[in-house]
BAFI-3210 file (N, C-alpha, C; in Angstrom, 3 decimals, decimal comma, padded with zeros to 6 digits):
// residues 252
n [1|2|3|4|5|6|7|8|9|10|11|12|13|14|15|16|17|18|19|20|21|22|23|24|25|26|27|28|29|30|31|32|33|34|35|36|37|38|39|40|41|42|43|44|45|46|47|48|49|50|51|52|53|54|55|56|57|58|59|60|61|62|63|64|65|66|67|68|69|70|71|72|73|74|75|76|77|78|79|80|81|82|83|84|85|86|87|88|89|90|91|92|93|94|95|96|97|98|99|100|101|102|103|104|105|106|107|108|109|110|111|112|113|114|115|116|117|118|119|120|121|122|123|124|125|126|127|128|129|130|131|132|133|134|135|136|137|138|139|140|141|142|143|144|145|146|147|148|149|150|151|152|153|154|155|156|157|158|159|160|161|162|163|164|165|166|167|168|169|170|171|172|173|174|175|176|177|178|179|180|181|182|183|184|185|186|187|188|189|190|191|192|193|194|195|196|197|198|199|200|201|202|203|204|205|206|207|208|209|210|211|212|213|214|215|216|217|218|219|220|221|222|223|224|225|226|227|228|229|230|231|232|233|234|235|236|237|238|239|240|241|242|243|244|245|246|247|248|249|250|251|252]
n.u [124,412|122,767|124,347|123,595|120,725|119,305|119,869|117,946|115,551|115,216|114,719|112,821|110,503|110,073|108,945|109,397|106,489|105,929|103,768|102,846|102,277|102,470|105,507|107,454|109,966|111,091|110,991|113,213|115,673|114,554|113,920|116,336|117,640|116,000|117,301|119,468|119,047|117,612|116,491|114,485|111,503|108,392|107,219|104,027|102,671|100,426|098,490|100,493|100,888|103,089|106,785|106,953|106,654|109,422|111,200|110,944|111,816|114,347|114,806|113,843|114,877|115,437|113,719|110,374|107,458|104,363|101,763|098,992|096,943|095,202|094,115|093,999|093,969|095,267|094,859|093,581|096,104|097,946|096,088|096,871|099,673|099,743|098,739|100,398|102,893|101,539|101,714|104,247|105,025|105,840|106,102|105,289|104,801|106,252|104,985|105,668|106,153|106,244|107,235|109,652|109,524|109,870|112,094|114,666|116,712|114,947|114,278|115,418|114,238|111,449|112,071|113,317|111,119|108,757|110,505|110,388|107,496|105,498|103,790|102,225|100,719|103,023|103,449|104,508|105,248|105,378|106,907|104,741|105,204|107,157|109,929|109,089|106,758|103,343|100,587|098,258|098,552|098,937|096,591|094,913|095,750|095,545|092,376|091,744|093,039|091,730|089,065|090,075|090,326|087,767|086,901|087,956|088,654|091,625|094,965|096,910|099,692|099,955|097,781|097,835|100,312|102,396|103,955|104,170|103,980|102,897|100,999|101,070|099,696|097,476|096,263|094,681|091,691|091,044|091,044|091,454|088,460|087,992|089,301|090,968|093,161|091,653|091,524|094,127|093,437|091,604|092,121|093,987|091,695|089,876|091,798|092,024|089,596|090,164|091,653|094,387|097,877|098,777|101,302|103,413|106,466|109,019|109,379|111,538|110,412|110,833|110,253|110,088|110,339|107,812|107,464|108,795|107,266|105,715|102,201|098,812|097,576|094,005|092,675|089,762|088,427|089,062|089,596|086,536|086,223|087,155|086,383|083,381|084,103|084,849|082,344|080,856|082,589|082,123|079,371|079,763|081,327|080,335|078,032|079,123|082,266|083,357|081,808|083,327|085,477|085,812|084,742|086,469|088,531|087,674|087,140|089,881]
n.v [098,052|101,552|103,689|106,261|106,727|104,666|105,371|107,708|106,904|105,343|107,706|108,570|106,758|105,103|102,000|099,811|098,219|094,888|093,956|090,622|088,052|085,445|086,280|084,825|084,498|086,611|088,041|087,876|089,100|091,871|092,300|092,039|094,620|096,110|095,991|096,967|099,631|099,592|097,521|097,772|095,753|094,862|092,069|090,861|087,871|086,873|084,562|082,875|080,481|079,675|079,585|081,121|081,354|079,677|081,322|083,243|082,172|082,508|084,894|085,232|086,189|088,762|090,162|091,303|089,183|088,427|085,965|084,631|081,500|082,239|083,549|086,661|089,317|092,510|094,891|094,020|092,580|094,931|096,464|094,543|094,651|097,177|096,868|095,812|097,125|099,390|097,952|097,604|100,280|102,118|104,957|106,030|104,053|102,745|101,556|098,712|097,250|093,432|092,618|093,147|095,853|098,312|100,530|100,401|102,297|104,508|105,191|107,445|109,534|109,508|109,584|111,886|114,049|113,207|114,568|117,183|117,306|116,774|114,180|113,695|111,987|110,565|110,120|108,529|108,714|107,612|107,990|107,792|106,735|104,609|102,165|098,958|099,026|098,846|099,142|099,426|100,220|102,900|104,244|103,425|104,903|107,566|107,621|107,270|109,276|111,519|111,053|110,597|113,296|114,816|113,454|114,643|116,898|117,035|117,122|114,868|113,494|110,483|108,079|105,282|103,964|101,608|102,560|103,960|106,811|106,263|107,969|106,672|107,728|109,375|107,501|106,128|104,424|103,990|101,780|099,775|099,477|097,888|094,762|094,482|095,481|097,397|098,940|100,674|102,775|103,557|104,184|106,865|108,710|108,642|109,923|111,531|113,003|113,109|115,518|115,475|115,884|115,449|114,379|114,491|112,666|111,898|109,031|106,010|102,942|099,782|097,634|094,456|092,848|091,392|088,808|088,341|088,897|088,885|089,564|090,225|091,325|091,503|092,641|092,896|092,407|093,338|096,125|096,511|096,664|098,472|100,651|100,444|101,070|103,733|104,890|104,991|106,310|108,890|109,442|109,182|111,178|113,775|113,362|113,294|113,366|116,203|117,500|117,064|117,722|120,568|120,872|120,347|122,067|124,169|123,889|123,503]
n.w [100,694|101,194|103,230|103,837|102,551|103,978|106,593|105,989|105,404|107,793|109,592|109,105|109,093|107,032|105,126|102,576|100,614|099,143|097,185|095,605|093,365|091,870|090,970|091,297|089,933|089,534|091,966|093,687|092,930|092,542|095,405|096,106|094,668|096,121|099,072|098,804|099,369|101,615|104,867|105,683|104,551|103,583|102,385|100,732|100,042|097,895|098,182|096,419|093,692|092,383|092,432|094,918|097,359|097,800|096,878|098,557|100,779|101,199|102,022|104,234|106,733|106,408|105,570|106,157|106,062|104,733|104,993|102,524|102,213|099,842|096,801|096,819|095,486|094,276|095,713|098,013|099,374|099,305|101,615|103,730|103,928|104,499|107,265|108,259|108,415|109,896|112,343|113,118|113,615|111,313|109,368|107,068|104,032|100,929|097,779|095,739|092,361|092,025|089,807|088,523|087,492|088,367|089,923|092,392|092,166|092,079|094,350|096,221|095,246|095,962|098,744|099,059|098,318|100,174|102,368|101,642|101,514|103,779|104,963|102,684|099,841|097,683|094,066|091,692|088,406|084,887|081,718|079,331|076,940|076,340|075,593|074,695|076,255|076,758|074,697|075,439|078,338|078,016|076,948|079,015|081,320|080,269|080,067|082,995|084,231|083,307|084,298|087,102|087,702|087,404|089,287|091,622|091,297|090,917|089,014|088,210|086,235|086,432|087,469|087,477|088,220|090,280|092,205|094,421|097,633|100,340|103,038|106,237|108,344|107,318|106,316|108,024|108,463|106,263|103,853|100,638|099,497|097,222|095,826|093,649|090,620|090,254|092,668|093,465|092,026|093,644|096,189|095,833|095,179|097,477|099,050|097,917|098,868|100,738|101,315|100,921|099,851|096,616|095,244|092,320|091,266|089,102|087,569|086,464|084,861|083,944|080,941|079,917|077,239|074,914|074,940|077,130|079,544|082,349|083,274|085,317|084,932|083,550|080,436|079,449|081,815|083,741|082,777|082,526|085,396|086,863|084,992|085,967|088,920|088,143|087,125|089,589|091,768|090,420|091,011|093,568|094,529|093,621|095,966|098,135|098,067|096,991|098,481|100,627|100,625|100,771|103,152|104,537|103,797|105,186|107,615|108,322]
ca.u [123,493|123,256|123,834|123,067|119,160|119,280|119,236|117,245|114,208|114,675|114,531|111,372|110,114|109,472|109,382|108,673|105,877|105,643|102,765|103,897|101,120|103,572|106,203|108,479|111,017|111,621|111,274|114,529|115,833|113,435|114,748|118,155|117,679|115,726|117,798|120,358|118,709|117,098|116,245|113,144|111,106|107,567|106,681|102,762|102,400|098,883|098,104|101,102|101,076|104,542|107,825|106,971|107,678|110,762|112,184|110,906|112,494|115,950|114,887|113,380|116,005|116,002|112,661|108,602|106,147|102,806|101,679|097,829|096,682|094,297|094,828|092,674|094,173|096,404|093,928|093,779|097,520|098,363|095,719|097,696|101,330|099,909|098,303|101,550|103,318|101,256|101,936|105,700|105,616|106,447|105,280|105,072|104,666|105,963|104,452|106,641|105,617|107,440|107,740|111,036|109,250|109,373|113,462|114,809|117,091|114,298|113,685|115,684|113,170|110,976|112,565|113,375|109,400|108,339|110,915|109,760|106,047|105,553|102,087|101,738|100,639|104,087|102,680|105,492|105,361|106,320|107,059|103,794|105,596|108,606|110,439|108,111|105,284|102,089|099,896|097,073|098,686|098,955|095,376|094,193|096,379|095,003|090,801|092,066|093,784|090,522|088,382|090,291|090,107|086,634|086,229|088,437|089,184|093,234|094,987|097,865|100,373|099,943|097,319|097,708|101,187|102,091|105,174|103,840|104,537|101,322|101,280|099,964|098,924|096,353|095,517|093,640|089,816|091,189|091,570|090,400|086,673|087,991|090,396|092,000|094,291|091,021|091,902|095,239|092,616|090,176|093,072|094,303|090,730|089,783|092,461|092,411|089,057|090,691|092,611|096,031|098,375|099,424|103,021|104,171|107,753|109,187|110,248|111,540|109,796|111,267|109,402|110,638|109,616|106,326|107,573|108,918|106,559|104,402|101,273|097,861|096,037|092,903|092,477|088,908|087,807|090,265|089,668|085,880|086,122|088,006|085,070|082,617|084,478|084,771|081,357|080,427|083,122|081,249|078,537|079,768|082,150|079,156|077,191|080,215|084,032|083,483|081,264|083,775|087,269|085,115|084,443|087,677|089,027|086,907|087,745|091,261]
ca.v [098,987|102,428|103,856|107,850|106,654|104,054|106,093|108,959|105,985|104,934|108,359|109,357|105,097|104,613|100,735|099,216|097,011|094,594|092,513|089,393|086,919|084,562|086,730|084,398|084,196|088,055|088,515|087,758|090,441|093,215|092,629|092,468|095,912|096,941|095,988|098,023|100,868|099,650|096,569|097,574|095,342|093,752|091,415|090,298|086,811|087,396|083,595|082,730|079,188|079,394|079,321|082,733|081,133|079,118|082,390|084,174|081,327|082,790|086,377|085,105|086,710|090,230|090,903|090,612|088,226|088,338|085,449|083,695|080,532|081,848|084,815|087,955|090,605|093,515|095,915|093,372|092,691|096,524|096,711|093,571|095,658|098,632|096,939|095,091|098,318|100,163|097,633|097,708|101,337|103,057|106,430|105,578|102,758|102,745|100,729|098,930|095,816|092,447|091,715|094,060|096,784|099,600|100,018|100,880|103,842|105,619|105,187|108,348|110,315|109,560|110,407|113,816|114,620|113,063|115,749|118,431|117,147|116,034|113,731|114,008|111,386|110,701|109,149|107,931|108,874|107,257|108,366|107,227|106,322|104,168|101,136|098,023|099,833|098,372|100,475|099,236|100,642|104,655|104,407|103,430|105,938|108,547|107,452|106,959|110,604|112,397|110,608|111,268|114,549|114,975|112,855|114,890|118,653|117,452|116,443|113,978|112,821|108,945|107,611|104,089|103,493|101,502|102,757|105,331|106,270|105,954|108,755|105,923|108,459|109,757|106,494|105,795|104,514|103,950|100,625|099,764|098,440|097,581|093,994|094,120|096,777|099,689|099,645|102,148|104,704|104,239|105,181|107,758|109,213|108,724|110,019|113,089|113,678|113,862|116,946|114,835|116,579|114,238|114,863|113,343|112,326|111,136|107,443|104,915|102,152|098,820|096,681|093,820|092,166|090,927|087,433|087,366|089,701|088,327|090,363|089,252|091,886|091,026|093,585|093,010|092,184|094,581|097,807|096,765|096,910|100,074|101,539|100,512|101,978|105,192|105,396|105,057|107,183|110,077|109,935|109,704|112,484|114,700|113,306|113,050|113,798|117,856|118,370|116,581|118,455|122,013|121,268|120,245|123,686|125,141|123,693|123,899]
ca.w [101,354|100,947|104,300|103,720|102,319|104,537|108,023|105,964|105,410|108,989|110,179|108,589|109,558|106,108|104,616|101,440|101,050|098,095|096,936|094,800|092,950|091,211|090,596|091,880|089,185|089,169|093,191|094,325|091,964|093,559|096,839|095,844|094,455|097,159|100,113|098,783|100,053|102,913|105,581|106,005|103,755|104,120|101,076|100,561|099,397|098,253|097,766|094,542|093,866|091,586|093,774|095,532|098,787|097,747|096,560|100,058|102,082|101,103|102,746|105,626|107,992|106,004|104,874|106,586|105,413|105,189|103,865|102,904|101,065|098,867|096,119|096,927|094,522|094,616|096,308|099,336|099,439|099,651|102,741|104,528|103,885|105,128|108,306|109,132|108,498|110,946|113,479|113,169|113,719|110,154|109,093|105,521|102,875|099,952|097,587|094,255|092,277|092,371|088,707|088,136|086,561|089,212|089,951|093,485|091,909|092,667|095,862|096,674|094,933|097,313|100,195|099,069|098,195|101,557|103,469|101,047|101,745|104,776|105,229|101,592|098,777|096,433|093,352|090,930|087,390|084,343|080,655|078,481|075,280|076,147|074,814|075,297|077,042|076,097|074,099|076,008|079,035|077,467|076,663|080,219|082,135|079,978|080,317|084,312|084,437|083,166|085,072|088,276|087,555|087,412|090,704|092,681|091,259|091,146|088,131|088,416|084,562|086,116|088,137|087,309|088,564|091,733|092,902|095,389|098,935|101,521|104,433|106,708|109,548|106,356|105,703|108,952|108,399|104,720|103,001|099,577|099,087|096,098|095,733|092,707|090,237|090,585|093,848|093,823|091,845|094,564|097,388|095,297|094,917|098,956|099,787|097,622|099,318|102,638|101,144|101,137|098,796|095,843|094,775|092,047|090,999|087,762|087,678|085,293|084,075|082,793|080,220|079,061|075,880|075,507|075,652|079,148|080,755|083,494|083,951|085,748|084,267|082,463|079,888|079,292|083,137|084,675|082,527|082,997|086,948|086,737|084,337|086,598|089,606|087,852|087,266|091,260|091,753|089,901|091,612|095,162|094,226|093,626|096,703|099,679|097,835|096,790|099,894|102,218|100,668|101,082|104,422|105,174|103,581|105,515|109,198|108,368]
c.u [124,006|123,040|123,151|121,579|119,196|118,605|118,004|115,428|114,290|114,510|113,037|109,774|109,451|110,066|108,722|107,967|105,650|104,673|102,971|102,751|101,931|104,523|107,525|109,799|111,401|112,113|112,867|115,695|115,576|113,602|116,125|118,019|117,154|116,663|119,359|120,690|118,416|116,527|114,805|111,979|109,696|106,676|104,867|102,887|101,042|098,303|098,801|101,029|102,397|105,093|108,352|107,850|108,698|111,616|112,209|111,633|113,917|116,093|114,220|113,839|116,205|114,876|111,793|108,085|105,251|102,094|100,363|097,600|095,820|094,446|093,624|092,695|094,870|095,937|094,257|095,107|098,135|097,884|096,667|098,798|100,910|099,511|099,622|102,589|103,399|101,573|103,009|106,101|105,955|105,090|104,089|105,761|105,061|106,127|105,345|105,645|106,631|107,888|108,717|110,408|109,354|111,556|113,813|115,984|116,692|113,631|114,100|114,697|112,175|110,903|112,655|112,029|108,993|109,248|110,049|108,116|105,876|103,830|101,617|101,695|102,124|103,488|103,993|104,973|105,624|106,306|105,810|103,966|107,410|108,929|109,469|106,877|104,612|101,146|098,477|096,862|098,836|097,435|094,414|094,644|095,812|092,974|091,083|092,450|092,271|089,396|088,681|090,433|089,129|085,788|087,071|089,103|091,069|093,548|096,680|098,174|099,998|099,324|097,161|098,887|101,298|103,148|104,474|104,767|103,343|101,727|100,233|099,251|097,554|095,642|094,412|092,288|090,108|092,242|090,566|089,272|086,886|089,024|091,558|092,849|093,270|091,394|093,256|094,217|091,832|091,000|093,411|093,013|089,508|090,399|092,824|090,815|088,861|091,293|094,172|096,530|098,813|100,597|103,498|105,937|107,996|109,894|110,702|110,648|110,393|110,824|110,058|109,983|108,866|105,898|107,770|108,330|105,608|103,022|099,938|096,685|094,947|092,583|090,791|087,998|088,174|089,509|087,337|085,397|086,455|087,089|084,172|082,629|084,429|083,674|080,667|081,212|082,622|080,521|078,952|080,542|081,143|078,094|078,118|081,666|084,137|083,061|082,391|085,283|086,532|085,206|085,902|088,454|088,680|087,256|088,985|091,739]
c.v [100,412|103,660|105,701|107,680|105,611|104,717|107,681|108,205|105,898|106,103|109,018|108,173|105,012|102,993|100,943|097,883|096,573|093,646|091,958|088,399|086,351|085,448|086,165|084,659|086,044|088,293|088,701|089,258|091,517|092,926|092,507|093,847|096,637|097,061|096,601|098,840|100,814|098,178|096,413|097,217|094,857|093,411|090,390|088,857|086,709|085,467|082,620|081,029|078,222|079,119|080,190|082,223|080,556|080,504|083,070|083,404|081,846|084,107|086,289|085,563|087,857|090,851|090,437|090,360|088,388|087,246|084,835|082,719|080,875|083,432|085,642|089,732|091,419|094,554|095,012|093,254|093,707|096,625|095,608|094,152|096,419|098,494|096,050|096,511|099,365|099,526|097,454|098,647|102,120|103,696|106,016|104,561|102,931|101,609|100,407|097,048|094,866|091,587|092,592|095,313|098,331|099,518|100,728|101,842|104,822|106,310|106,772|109,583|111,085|110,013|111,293|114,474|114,361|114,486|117,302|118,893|116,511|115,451|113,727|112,589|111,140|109,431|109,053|108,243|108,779|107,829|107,241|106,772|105,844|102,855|099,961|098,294|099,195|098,866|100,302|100,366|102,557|105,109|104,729|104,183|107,203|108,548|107,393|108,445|111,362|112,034|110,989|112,537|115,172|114,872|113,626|116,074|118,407|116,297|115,590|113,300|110,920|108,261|105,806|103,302|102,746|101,679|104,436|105,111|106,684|106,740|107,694|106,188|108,750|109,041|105,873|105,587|104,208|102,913|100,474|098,890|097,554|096,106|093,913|095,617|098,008|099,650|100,924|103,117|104,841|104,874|106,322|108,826|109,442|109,601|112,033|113,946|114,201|115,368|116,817|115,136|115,277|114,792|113,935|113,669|111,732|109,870|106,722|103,764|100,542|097,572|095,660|093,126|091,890|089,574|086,842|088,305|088,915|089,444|089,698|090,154|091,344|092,219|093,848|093,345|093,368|095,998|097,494|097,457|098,164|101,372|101,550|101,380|103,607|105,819|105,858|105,934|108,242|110,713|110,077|111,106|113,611|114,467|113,426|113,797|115,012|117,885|118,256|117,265|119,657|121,840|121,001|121,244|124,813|125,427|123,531|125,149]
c.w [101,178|102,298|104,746|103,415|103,194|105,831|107,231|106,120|106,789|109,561|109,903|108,993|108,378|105,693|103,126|101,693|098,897|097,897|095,414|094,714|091,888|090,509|090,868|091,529|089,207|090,776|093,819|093,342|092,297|094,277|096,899|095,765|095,596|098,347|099,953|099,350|101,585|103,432|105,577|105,134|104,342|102,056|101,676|099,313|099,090|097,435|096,279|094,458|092,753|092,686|094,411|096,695|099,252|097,762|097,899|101,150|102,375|101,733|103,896|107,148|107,772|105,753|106,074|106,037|105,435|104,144|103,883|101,960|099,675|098,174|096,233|096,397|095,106|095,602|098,049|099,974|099,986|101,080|103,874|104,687|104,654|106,325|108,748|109,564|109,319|111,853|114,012|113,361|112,369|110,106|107,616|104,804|101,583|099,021|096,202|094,219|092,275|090,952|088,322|087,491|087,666|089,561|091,614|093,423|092,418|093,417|096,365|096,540|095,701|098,432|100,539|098,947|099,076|102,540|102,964|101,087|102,461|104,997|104,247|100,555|097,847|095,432|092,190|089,277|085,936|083,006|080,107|077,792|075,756|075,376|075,739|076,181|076,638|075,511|075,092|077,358|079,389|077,563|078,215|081,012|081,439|080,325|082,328|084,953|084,528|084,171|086,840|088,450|087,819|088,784|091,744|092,358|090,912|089,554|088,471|087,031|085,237|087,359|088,115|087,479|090,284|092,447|093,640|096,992|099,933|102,917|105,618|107,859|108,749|105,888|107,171|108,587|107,010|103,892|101,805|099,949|097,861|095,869|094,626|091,871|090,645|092,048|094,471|093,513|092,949|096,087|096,926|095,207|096,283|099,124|099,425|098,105|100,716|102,405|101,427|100,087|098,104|094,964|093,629|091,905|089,651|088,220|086,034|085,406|084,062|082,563|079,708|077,669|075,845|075,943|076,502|079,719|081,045|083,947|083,956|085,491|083,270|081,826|079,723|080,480|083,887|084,094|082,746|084,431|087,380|086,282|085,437|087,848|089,563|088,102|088,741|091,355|091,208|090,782|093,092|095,274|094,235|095,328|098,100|098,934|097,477|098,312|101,394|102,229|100,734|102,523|105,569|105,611|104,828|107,696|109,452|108,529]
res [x|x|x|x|x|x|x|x|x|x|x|x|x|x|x|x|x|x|x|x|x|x|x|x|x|x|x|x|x|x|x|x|x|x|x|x|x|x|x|x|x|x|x|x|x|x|x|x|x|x|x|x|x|x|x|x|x|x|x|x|x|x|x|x|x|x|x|x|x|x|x|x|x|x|x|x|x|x|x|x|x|x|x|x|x|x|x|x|x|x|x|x|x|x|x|x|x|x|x|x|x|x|x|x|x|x|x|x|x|x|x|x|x|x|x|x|x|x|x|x|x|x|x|x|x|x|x|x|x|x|x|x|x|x|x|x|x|x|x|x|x|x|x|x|x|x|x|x|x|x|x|x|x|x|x|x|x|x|x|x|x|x|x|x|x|x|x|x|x|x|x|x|x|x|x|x|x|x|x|x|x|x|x|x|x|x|x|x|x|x|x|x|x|x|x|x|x|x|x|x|x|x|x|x|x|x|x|x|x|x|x|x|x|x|x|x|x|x|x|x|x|x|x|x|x|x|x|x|x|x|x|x|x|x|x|x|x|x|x|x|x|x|x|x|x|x|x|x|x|x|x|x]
***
């Protein structure tokens, strides 16, 4: 444990929340690393039917559970973290995935952009062009960037990462509509029409080969749902998300 970020997370009541859809074989790994830093853990079992909850049986005394039988996507998952979260008392959430790819190095990061921004969005960052990346994954962070741009006046290098940290006083009244991966853009894109500053941070990354990576993305289904989202997103942006950050400006 690292007890200098340790009391700086509990002083601010930030946790990490992780949601885990058969990530079993990596999990234990990602809370090793995490609990480095900090106790305060709450892992989402979002329905895995590998040996999520063999692996969670072994943190059952260090971490929080949240666990349901039936799998209802990453979007849902996140809202379950963030409503256990609120009921445990923490400020802020921040959010990492459970297949090793997000690293708890850079948790500190974090911490320091939350003091420096207090109530503020921290959105995590990663290099576009690294070793094992997916090309698929460059492509859609860039059509995802412009797009959130458009829908919300603010531009942000990586809207498609999930290592953020959730001001969960700002999140009040605000869970995704959305269940599955479009759901971070559609918090990210709420949230920037509350007039919640979005901070990012640079992070690492790490990809492993293409042979042992686990991912539950559907490239075809997924970047559809995401398109489609966008598109709604447009238009409500024009009909409610300008008019509602003006008027915000305005009664601020």
């Amino acid at each position: 444990m690292t007890p200098l970020l340790e009391n700086e997370m509990k002083k601010l009541g930030m946790c990490v929340v992780i949601p885990s859809y058969n990530n079993g074989q990596f999990l234990a790994n990602v809370l090793d690393d995490v609990l480095r830093y900090t106790p305060s853990v709450i892992v989402v079992n979002d329905g895995s039917t590998d040996h999520t909850g063999e692996a969670l049986e072994r943190y059952k005394a260090q971490v929080e559970v949240v666990a349901y039988p039936q799998n209802r996507g990453k979007g849902y998952a996140l809202g379950k973290g963030f409503d256990r979260a609120e009921a445990l008392g923490y400020t802020y959430a921040i959010s990492m995935d459970a297949d090793g790819q997000h690293l708890a190095d850079d948790l500190p990061l974090f911490v320091a952009a939350a003091k420096a921004h207090p109530g503020a969005m921290i959105v995590g960052s990663r290099k576009l062009r690294q070793k094992n990346m997916p090309k698929k994954n460059t492509f859609a962070n860039k059509f995802s960037n412009f797009w959130f741009a458009v829908q919300t006046g603010v531009r942000l290098p990586d809207t498609q990462t999930g290592f953020r940290l959730y001001p969960l006083a700002e999140m009040k009244g605000i869970r995704a509509l959305t269940s599955r991966y479009e759901a971070e853009l559609e918090l990210l894109v709420r949230l920037a029409w509350r007039n919640v500053a979005q901070i990012p941070v640079p992070i690492r990354a790490h990809y492993p080969p293409a042979g042992e990576r686990v991912s539950h993305f559907r490239p075809g289904v997924d970047f559809l749902r995401i398109s489609m989202l966008n598109t709604i997103l447009v238009f409500v942006a024009i009909a409610y998300g300008y008019p509602s950050r003006w008027l915000r400006r305005l009664s601020s």
